[in-house]
C-alpha positions as CSV (number, residue, x, y, z in Angstrom):
1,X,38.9,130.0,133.8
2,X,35.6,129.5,132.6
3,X,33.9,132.4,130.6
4,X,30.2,132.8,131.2
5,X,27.5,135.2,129.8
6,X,25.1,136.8,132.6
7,X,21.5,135.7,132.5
8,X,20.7,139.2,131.7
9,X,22.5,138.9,128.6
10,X,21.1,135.6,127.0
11,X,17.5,136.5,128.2
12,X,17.8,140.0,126.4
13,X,19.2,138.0,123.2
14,X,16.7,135.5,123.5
15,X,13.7,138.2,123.6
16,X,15.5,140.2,120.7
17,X,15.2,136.5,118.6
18,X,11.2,136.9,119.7
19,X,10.8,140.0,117.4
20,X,12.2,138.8,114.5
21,X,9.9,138.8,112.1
22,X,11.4,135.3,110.7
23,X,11.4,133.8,114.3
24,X,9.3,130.6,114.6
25,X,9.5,130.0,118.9
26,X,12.0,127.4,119.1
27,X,15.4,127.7,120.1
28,X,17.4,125.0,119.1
29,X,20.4,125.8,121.0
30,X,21.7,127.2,124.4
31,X,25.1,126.7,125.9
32,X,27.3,125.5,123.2
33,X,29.2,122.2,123.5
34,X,29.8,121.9,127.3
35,X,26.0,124.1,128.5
36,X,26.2,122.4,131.9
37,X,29.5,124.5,132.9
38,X,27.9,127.6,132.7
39,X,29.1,129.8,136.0
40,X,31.5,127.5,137.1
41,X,34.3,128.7,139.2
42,X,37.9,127.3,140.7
43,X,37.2,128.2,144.7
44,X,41.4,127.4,145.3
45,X,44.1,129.5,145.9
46,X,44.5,131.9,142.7
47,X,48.0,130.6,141.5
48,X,48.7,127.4,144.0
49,X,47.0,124.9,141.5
50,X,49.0,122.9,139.2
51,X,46.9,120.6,137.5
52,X,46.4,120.9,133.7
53,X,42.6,120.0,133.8
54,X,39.7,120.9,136.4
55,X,38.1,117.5,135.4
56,X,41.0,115.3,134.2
57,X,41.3,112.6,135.4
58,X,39.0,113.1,137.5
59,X,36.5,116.5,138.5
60,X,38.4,118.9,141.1
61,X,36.7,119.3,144.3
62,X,38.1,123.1,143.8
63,X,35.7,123.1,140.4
64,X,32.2,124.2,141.8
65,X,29.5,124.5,139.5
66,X,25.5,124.5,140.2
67,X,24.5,123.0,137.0
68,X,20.6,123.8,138.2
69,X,21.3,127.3,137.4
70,X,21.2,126.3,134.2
71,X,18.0,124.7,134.4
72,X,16.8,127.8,135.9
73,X,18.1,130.3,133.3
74,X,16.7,128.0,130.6
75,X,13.2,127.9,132.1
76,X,13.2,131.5,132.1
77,X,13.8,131.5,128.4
78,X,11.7,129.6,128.0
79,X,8.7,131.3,129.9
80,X,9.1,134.5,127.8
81,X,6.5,135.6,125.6
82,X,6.8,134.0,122.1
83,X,9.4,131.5,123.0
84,X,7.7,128.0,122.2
85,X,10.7,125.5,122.9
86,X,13.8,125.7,124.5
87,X,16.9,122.9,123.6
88,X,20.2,122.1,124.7
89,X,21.8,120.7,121.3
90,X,25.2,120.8,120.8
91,X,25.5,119.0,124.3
92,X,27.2,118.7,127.6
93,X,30.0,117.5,129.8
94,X,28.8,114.2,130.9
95,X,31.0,113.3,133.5
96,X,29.8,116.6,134.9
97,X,25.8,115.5,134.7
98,X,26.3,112.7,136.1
99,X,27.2,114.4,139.4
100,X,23.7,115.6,139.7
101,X,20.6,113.9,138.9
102,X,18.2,116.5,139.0
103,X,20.3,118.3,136.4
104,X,20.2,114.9,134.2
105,X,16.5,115.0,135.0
106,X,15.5,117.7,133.9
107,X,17.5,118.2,130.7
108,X,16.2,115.1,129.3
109,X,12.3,116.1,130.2
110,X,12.5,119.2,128.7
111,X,15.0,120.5,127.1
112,X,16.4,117.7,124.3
113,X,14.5,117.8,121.4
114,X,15.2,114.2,120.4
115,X,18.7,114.3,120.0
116,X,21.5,115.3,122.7
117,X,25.6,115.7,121.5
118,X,27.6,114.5,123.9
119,X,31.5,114.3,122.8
120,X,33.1,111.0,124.0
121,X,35.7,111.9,121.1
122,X,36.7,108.1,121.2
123,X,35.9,105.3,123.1
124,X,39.9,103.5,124.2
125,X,41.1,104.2,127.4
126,X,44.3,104.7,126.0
127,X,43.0,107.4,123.7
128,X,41.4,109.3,126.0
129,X,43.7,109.4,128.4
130,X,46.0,111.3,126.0
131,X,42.6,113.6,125.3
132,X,41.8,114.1,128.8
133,X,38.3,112.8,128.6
134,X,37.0,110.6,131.0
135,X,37.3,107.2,130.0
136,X,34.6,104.4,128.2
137,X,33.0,103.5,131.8
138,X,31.8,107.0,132.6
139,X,30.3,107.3,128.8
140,X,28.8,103.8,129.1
141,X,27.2,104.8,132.5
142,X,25.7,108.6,131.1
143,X,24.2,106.0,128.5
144,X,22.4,104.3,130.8
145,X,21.4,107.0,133.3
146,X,19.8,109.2,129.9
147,X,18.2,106.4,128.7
148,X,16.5,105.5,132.2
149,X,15.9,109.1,132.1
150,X,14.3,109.3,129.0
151,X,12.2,106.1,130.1
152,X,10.7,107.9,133.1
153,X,9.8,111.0,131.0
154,X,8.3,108.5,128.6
155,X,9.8,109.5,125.4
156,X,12.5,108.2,122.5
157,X,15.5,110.3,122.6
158,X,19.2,109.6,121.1
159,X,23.0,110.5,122.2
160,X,24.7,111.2,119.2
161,X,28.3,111.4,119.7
162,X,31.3,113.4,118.2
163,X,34.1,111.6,117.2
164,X,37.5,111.9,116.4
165,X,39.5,109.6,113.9
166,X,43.6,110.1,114.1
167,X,44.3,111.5,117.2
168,X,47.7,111.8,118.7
169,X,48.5,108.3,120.0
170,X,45.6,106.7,118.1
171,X,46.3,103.6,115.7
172,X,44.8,101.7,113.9
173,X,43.7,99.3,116.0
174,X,42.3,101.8,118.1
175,X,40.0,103.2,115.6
176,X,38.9,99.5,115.2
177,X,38.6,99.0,119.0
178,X,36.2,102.2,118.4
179,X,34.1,101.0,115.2
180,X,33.6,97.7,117.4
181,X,31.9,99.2,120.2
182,X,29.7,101.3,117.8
183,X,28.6,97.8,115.7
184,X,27.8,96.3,118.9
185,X,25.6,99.5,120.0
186,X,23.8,99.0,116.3
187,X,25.9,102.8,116.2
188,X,27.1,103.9,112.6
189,X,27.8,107.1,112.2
190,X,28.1,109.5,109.2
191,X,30.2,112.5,110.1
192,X,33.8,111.7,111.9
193,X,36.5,114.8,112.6
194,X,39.7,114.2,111.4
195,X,42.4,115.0,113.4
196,X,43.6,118.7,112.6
197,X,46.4,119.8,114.8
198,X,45.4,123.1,116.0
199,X,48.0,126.0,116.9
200,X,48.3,126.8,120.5
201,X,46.6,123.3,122.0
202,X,48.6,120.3,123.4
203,X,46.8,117.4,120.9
204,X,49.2,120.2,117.7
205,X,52.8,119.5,120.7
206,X,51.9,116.4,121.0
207,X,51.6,115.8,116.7
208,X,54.2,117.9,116.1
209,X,56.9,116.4,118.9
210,X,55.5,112.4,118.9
211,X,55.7,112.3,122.4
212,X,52.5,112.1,125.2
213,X,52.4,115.2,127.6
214,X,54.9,112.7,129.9
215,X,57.6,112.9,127.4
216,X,56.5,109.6,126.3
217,X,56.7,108.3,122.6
218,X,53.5,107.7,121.1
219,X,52.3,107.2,117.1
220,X,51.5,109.6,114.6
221,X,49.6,109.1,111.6
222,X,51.2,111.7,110.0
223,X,50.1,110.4,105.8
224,X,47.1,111.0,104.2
225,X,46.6,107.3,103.6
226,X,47.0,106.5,107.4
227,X,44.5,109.4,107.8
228,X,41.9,108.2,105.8
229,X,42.3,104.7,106.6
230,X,41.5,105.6,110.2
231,X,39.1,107.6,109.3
232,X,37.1,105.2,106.9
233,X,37.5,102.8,109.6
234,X,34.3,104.5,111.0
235,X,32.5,104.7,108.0
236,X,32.5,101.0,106.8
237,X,34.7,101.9,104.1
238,X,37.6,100.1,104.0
239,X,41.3,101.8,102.0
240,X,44.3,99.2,101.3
């Protein structure tokens, strides 16, 4: 289930921000991590679906979202008195984008102020199967389709992506598989997540037990040196 704010809510908040005395008439972030599933809604059966992800591996056709909504509610921000700029920041689910153009369209025109955080969370297939992300193709093709975007609105934007180092499955030669796709991008980043197994989510069952969702045996770096190995891997810093 998908929790969304009403309009009426984040257009009241966003005319409260107006009359701070402090407030400049940007604002820097709406949505949170995954803006484009605001509203969404499963239209099956209550109770007769059985799958452990609306868009792994692949989107539901039960998931229905109208991710121009968005665009609509963000314009209306936008148009209020006092209210200068308008960005999505923290990011959005790019499989979902790319099932809409206009939506793709018109987040890159105007509402990215430069820089857009999209969370691949690593770049192996094998990896992100056990994540339940969408795999390196569909990353590699949102790439494309922002920068092509971000050609016709004639102006220099950047993906920067979120990234985590130690996952559940993940080894070493993962992380490299990872840090080699990034050097051939000219990508180096400075901040990686470290794994940190979570109560109450599958990624801490799957630490805790060493098996994939499937029953399945998969590695664990479990040390802190196997941590931080995979970790620096990332960072150009190499550990013995």
């Amino acid at each position: 289930t998908v929790r969304s704010r009403s309009a009426e809510s984040i257009l009241a908040e966003a005319e409260s921000m107006v009359r701070h005395p402090d407030f400049k008439g940007s604002i820097t972030d709406v949505g949170g991590p995954t803006a484009n599933m605001w509203t969404a809604v499963c239209d099956a059966d209550p109770g007769a679906c059985e799958r452990a992800s609306c868009l792994f591996p692949g989107i539901c056709p039960h998931f229905v979202v109208d991710q121009m909504r968005q665009i609509e509610l963000l314009n209306k921000v936008r148009d209020i008195d006092g209210v200068k700029h308008v960005r999505i920041a923290s990011g959005i689910r790019h499989d979902l984008a790319l099932t809409d153009g206009r939506y793709l369209s018109a987040v890159v025109r105007d509402f990215v102020g430069g820089q857009l955080k999209i969370a691949p969370e690593h770049l192996s297939d094998d990896v992100l199967r056990l994540m339940r992300k969408p795999g390196l193709k569909v990353f590699e093709q949102f790439l494309d389709r922002f920068e092509e975007e971000c050609v016709a609105a004639d102006k220099q934007q950047f993906v920067i992506p979120y990234l985590i180092s130690a996952f559940p499955g993940c080894t070493l030669q993962h992380m490299k598989q990872l840090a080699d796709w990034l050097a051939r991008r000219g990508w180096r980043p400075e901040q990686v997540q470290c794994f940190i197994p979570l109560p109450g989510t599958v990624a801490a069952a799957m630490y805790y037990a060493a098996i994939d969702p499937s029953g399945n045996p998969i590695h664990i770096a479990r040390t802190d040196a196997e941590r931080m190995k995979m970790h620096y891997v990332l960072l150009g810093r190499e550990t013995k």
